[in-house]
DRENTISE-115258 format. One record per residue (C-alpha): x, y, z. Coordinates in steps of 0.25 Angstrom, whole numbers, padded with zeros to 4 digits. Each point is the difference from the previous one (the first is absolute). Layout:
REM DRENTISE-115258
+-------+-------+-------+
|     X |     Y |     Z |
+-------+-------+-------+
|     X |     Y |     Z |
...
+-------+-------+-------+
This chain:
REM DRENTISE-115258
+-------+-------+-------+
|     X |     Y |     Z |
+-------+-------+-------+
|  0000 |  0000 |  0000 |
|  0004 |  0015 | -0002 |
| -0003 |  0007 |  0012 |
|  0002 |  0014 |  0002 |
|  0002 |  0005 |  0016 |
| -0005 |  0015 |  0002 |
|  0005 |  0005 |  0014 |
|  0004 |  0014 |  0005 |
|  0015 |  0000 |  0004 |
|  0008 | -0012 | -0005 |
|  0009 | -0004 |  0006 |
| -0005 |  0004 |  0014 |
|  0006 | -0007 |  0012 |
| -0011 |  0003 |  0008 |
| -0009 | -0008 | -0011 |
|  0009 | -0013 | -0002 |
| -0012 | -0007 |  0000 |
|  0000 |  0004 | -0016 |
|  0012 | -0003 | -0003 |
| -0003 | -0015 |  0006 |
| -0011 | -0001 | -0008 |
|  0007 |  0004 | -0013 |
|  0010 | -0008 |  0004 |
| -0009 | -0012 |  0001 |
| -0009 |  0002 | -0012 |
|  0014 |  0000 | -0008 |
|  0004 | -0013 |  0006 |
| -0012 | -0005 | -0005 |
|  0001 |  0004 | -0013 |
| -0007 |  0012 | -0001 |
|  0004 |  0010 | -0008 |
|  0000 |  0014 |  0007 |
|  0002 |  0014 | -0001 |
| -0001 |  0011 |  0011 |
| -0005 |  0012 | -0001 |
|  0002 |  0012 |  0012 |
|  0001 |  0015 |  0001 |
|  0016 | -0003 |  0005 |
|  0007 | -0008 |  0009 |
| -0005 |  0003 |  0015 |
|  0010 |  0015 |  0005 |
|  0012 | -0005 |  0008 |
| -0004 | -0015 | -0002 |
|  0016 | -0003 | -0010 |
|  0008 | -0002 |  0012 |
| -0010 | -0009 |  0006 |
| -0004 | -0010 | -0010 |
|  0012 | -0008 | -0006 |
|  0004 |  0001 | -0014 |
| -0002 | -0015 |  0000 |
| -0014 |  0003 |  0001 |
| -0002 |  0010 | -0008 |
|  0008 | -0001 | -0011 |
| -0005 | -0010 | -0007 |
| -0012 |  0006 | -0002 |
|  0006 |  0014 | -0006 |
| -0004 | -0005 | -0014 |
| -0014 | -0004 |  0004 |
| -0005 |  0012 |  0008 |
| -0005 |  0014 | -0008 |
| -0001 |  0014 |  0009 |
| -0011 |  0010 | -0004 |
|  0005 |  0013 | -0004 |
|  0002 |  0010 |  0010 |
| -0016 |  0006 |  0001 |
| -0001 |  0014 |  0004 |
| -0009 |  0001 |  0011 |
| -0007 |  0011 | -0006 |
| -0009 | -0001 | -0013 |
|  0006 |  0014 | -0005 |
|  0013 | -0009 |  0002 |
| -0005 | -0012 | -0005 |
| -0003 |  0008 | -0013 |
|  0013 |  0007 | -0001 |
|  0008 | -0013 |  0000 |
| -0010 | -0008 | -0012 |
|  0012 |  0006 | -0011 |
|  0011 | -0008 |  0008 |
| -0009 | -0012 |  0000 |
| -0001 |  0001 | -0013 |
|  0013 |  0000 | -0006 |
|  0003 | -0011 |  0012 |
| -0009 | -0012 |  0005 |
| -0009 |  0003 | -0012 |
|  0010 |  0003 | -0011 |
| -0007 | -0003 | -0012 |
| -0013 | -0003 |  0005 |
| -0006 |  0013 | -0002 |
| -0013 | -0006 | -0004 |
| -0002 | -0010 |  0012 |
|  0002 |  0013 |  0009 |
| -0011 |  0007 | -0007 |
| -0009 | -0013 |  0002 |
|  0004 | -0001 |  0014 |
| -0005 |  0015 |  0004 |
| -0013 | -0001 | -0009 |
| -0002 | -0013 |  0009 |
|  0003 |  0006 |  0014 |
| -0007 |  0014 | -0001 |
| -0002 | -0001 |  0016 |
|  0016 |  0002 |  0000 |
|  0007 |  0000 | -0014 |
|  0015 |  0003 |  0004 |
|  0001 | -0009 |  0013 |
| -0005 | -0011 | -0009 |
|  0012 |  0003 | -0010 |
|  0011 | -0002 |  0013 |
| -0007 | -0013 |  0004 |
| -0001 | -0006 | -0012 |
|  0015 |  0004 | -0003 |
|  0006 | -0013 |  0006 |
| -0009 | -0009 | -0005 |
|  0002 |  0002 | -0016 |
|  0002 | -0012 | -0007 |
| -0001 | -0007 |  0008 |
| -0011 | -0010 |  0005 |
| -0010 | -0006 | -0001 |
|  0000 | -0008 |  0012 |
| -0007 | -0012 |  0006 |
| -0001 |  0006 |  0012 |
|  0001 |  0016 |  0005 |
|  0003 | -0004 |  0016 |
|  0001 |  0015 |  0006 |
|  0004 |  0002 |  0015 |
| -0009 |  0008 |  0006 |
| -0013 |  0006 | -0004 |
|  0005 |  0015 | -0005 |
|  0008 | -0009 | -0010 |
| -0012 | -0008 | -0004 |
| -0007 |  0012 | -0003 |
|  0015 |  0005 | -0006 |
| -0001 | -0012 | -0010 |
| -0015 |  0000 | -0002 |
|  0004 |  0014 | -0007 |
|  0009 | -0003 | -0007 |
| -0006 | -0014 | -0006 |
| -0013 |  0010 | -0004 |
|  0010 |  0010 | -0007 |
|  0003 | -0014 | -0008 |
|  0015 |  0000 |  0004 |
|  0000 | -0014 |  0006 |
| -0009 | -0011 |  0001 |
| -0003 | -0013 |  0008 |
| -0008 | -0001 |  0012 |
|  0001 |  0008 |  0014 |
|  0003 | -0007 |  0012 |
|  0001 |  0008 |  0012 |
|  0007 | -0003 |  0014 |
| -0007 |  0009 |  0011 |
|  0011 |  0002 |  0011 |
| -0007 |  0010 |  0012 |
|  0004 |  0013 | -0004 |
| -0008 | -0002 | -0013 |
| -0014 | -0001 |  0008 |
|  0004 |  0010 |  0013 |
|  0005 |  0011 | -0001 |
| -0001 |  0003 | -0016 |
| -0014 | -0004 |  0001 |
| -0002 |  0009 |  0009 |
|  0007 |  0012 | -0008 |
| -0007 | -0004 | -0012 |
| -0014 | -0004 |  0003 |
| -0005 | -0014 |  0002 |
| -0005 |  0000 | -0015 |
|  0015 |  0000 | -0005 |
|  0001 | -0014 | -0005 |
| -0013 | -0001 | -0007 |
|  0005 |  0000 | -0014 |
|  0011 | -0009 |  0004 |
| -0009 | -0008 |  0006 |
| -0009 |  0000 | -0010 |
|  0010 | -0003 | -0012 |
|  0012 | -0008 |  0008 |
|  0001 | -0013 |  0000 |
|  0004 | -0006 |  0013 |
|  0002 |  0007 |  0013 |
|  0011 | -0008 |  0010 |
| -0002 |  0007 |  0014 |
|  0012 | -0006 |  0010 |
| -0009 | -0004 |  0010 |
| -0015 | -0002 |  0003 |
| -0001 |  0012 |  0009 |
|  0003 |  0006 | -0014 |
| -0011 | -0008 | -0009 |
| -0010 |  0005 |  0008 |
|  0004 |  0013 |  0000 |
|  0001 |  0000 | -0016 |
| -0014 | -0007 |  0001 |
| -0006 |  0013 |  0008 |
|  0007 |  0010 | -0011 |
| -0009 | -0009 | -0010 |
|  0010 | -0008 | -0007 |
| -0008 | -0012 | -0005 |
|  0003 | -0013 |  0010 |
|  0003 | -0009 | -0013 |
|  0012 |  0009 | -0003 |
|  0006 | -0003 |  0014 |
|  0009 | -0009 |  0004 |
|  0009 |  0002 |  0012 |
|  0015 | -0002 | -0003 |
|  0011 |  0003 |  0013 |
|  0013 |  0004 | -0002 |
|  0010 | -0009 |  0003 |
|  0015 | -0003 |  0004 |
|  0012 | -0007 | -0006 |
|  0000 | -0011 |  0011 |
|  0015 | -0003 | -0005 |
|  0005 |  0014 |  0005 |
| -0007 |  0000 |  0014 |
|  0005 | -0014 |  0005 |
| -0008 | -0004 |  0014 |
|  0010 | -0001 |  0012 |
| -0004 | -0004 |  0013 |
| -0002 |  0014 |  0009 |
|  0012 |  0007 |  0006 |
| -0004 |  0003 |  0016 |
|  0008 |  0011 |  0005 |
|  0012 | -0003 |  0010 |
| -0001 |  0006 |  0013 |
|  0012 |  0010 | -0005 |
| -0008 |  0006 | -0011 |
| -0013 |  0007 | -0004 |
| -0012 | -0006 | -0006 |
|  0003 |  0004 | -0015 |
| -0014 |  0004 | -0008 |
|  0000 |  0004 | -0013 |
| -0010 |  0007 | -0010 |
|  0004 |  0002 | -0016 |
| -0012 |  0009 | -0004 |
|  0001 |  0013 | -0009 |
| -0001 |  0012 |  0008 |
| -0012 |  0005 | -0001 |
| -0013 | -0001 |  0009 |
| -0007 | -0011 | -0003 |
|  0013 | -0008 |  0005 |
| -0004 |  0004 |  0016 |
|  0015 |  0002 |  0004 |
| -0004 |  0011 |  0008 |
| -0007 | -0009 |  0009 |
|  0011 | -0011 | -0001 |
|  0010 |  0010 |  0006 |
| -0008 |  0005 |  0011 |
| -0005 | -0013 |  0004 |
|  0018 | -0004 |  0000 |
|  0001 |  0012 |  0008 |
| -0012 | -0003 |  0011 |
|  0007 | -0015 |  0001 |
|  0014 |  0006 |  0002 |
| -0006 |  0010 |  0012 |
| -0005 | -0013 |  0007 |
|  0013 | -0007 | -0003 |
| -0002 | -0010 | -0010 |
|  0012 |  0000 | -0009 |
| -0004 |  0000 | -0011 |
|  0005 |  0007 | -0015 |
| -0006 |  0006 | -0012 |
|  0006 | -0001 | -0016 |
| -0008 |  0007 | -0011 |
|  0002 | -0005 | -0013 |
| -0003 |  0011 | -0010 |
|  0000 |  0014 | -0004 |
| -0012 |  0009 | -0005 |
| -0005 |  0015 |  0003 |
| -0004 | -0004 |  0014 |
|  0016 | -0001 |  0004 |
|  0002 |  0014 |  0005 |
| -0012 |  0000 |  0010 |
|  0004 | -0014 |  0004 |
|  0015 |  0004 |  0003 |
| -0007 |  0013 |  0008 |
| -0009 | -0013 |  0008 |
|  0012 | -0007 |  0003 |
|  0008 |  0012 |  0005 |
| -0012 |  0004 |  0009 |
| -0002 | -0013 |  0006 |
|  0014 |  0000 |  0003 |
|  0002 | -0014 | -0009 |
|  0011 |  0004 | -0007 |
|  0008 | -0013 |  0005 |
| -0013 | -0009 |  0000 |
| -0006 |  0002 | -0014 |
|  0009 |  0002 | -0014 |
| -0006 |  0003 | -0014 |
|  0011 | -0007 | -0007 |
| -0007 |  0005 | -0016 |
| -0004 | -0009 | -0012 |
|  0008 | -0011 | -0003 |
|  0000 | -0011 | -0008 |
| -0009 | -0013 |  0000 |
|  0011 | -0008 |  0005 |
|  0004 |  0011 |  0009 |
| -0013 |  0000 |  0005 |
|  0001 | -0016 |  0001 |
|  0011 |  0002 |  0007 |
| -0005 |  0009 |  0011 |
| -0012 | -0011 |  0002 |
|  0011 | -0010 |  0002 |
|  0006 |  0009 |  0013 |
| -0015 |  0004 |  0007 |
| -0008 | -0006 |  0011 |
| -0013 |  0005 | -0003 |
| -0008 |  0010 | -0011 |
| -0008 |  0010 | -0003 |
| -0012 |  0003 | -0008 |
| -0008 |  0012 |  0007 |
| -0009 |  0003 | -0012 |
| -0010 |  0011 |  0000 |
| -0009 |  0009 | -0008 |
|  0005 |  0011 | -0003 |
| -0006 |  0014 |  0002 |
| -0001 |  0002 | -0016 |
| -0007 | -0013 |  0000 |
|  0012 | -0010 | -0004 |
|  0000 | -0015 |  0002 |
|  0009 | -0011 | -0002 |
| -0003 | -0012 | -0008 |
|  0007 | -0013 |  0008 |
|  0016 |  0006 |  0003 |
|  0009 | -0009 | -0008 |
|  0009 |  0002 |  0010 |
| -0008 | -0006 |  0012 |
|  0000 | -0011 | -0009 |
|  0015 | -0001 | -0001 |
|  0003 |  0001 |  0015 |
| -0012 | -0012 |  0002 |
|  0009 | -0009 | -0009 |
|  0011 |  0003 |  0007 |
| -0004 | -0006 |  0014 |
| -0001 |  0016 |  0006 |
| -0014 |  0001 |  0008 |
| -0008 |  0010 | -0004 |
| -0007 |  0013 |  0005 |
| -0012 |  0005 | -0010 |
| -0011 |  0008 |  0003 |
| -0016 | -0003 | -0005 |
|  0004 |  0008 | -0013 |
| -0005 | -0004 | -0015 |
|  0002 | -0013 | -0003 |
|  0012 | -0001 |  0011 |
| -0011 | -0011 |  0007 |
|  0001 | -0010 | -0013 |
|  0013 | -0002 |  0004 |
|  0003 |  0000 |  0013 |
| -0009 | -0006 |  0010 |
|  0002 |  0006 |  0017 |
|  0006 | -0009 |  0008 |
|  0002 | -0012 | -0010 |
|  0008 |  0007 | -0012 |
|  0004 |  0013 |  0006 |
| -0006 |  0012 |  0009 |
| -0011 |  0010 | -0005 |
| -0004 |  0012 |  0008 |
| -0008 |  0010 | -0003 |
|  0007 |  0014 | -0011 |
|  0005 |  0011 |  0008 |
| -0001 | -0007 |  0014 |
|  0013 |  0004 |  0006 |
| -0002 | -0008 |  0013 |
| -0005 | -0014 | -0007 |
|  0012 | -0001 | -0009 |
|  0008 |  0003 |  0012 |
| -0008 | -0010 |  0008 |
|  0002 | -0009 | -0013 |
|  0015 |  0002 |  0000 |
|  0001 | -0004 |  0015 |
| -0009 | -0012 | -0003 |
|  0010 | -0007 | -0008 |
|  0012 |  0005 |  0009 |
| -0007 | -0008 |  0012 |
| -0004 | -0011 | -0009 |
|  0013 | -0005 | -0010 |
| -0005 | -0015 |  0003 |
| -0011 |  0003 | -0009 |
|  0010 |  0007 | -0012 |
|  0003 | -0014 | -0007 |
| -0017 | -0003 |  0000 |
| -0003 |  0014 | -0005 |
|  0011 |  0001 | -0010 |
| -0002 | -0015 | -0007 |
| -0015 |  0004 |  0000 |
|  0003 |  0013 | -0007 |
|  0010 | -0006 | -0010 |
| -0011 | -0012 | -0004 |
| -0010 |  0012 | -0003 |
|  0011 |  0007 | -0009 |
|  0002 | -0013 | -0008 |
| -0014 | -0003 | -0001 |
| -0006 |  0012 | -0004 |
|  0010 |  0010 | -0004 |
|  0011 | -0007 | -0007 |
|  0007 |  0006 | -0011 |
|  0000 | -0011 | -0010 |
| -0014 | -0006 |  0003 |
| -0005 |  0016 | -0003 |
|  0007 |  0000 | -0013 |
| -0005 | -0013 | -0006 |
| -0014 |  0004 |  0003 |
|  0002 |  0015 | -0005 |
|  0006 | -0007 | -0013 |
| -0014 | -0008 |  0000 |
| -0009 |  0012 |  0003 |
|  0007 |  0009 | -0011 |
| -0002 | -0011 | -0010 |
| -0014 | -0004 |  0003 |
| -0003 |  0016 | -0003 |
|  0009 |  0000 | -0011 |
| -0009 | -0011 | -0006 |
|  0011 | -0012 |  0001 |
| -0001 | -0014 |  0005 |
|  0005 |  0002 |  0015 |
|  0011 | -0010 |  0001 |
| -0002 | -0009 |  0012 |
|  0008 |  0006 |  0014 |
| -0009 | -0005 |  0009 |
| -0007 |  0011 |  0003 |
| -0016 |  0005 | -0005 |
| -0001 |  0007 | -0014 |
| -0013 |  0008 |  0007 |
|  0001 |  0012 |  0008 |
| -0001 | -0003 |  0013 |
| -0011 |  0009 |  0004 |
| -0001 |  0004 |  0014 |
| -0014 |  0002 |  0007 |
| -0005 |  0013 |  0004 |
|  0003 |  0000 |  0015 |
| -0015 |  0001 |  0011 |
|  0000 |  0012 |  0004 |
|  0004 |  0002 |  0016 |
|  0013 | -0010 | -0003 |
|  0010 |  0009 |  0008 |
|  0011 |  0004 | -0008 |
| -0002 | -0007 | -0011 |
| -0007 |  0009 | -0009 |
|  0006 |  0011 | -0009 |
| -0004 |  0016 |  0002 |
| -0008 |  0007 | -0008 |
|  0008 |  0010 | -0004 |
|  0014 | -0002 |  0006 |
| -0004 |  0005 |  0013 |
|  0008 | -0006 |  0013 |
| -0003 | -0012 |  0006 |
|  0002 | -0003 |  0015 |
+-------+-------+-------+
């Protein structure tokens, strides 16, 4: 199959998740192309050239698109005699086409000339649906759209843009992979017909997170935690530090590693400072995936204090929470998103409610006083990991679902060629059900 992947920033190390799927659907024979408005700002020193190199020749940037339309217009004669050299005519076409917004369409169709058509259009995210739905109108590409909905998509842009956003790309798209069923139902209540769902998670390489029994700490050294979030608000690292700095105040020895880097670091580094942590809790910066392994490998326990943010955004289920699971860390979650498909209290990990300082301190001091039950809780959390949200599993069925759309034969992977449609949820099912319109949930 030709299969074109449609994604904001690529590559992104805060999205590996894509890449791992590109990777996957090539390992399977797949054909592929991606398609992104750059690679992700500061993201070349953080993900290896082994990984992104070999997909130079395969990924096409759009042209840098002037935010304003006055812009937009000024810049049509450098199109033309770049991207769309010789194709004068097709450009004409394409603004008669798009009359809602003629020049924009001209920079997102740029990368996509001569290219195509595809089997498959799999875009990450629902602004890139719409982004492809566009440019499949202005007849640059063809080929079915497949979008994956991650949390962002369905929060806090929903609420900017009005819950009647996706109408036309749920009218017209062709299948819509929510990464959990907290998702599907909230797809469901934006009016996307129930037959186009099917929930899909994101996954893991299981092969670079290898389980290894959990590490206690030695009477000599604090009880390491560790979050590898992006630092913005939805992560809840706010609350993680306090709740660090009320267990040291009581005398628990315990320490704080933030994985990550984002707009949020300032204010964090101002928190730290104020609380007097300076010496407990480090913000080490972005680092690679085996970096990020690697600093798995030296913690006791994690942390994954997700919350809805003010602005209304929400996670979908943090890759990395998945990645310290495998590991043998024991987790601390909060009743976030679709954080419960994957972590079950007190069998697979801890989940307190978002922005309860003293429950995730509570939680923390839990599993100091309780290391006996570390090795029950981690081979728990690394059997819900293999079963539901392995990396290689996902891909086979991904690869299936793209070519039932595509109108192939799925090959057999021992997985369902239907959507796996997920039930509307009784209303009064605590926690369960989605916001109506990216409003916070307790």
């Amino acid at each position: 199959m030709r299969t074109a992947v449609v994604t904001t920033y690529f590559p992104s190390v805060s999205q590996t998740f894509v890449l791992d799927q590109i990777t996957g659907l090539l390992a399977r024979g797949h054909d592929v192309d991606i398609y992104a408005l750059g690679p992700e700002p500061n993201s070349a020193g953080v993900v290896p050239r082994a990984e992104r190199d070999p997909l130079a020749d395969r990924t096409h940037y759009q042209p840098r698109t002037p935010r304003h339309p006055v812009g937009r217009a000024l810049g049509i004669p450098s199109l033309l005699r770049g991207a769309w050299r010789g194709r004068t005519g097709a450009a004409l076409r394409t603004v008669r086409r798009t009359p809602a917004e003629p020049f924009g369409a001209l920079y997102e169709g740029a990368p996509f000339l001569g290219r195509g058509p595809y089997d498959a259009i799999l875009c990450h995210f629902g602004s890139n649906g719409e982004r492809a739905l566009r440019v499949r109108d202005a007849g640059m590409v063809d080929g079915p759209i497949v979008t994956a909905f991650h949390g962002a998509d369905m929060s806090r842009y929903v609420r900017m843009h009005g819950a009647a956003v996706y109408r036309d790309l749920f009218a017209r798209g062709d299948l819509f992979l929510p990464v959990s069923a907290f998702w599907a139902r909230r797809l469901e209540e934006l009016g996307c017909p129930p037959d186009k769902i099917a929930v899909h998670h994101m996954g893991i390489d299981l092969s670079r997170f290898r389980f290894t029994v959990p590490r206690t700490p030695t009477v000599d050294q604090p009880v390491r935690v560790v979050s590898v979030a992006r630092l913005v608000e939805k992560k809840g690292l706010t609350y993680a530090i306090r709740a660090v700095a009320a267990l040291r105040r009581d005398g628990v020895d315990i320490a704080l590693d933030i994985v990550g880097d984002g707009p949020l670091r300032p204010s964090l580094e101002s928190l730290i400072a104020e609380l007097g942590m300076g010496n407990a809790v480090r913000i080490i910066g972005a680092r690679s995936r085996d970096e990020v392994a690697r600093a798995m490998g030296a913690a006791h326990l994690f942390a994954a204090p997700s919350v809805t943010a003010r602005d209304g955004d929400m996670e979908g289920i943090p890759v990395a929470l998945m990645e310290a699971m495998a590991s043998g860390v024991p987790v601390v979650a909060t009743r976030h998103s679709g954080i419960p498909e994957l972590v079950e209290d007190k069998v697979t990990g801890l989940l307190v409610p978002e922005r309860d300082t003293d429950s995730l301190a509570a939680a923390f001091r839990w599993l100091v006083d309780h290391p006996e039950r570390w090795m029950g809780i981690a081979l728990a959390a690394h059997d819900a990991v293999e079963r539901n949200f392995n990396g290689e599993r996902l891909n086979d069925e991904l690869v299936t679902l793209l070519e039932h759309v595509g109108g192939r034969e799925p090959r057999e992977v021992g997985v369902t060629t239907r959507p796996r449609i997920v039930p509307s949820t009784p209303r009064g099912e605590e926690g369960r059900r989605a916001p109506h319109s990216g409003a916070p949930t307790a």
